[in-house]
N, C-alpha and C positions, 0 to 999 in steps of 0.2 A: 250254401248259396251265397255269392257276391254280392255285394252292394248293387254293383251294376249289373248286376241280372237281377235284385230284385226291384231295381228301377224299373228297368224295361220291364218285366212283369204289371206291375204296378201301373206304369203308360199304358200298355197295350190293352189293359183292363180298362182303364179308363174310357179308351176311347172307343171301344166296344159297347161303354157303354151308352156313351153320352150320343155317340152317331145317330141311332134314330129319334134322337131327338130333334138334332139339327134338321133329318131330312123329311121329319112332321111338317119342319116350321116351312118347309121350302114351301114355293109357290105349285100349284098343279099346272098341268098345260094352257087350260084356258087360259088363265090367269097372265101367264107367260106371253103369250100368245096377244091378248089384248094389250100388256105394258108393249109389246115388242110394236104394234102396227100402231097404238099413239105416238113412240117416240118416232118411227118411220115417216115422218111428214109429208116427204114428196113420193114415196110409195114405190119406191125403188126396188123392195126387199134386201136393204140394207141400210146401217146406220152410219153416218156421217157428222162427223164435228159439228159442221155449220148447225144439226138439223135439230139437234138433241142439246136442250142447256144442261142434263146432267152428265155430259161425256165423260168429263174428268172422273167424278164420281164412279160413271161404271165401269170406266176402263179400271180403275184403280183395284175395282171388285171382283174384276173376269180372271179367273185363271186358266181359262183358253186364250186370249189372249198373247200373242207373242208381243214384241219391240217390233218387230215388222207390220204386225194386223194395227199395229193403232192408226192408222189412218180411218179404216174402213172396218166395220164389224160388221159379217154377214150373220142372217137370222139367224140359223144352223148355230154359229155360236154364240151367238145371244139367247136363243132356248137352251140350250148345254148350262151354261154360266147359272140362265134361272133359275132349268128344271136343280141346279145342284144348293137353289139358295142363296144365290152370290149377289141377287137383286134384291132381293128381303130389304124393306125400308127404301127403297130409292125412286 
């Protein structure tokens, strides 16, 4: 066996294993759900620059997010982002 296939081995093990750990820590829907309609202020069902002081933050965090959504982040992906843990801490 190679080096490099006993990396990748080795990677793939790891993150096998580590994954449910990370998706313990994530948030449940409620959860998600109540961060999503506090930062929603004017109740639009969707999040906006003006509306939210930690945009930067969770844009930074979202990987649904494209270069195109940063203006406007609908719920749908800001539950996604949650449900996956990407708002843990914010």
């Amino acid at each position: 066996m190679t080096f490099k296939s006993k990396l990748v081995l080795s990677v793939s093990a790891l993150l096998f294993l580590v994954a449910p750990v990370f998706a313990a820590l994530a948030m449940n829907a409620a959860e998600c759900e109540a961060l999503f309609e506090k930062a929603d202020t004017d109740k639009d069902g969707a999040l906006a620059q003006m509306e939210d002081p930690k945009w930067e933050q969770r844009i930074s965090h979202m990987s649904t997010i494209t270069k195109k959504d940063q203006g406007i982040v609908t719920k749908d992906q800001f539950m996604q982002s949650c449900k996956m843990g990407e708002m843990d801490g914010l």
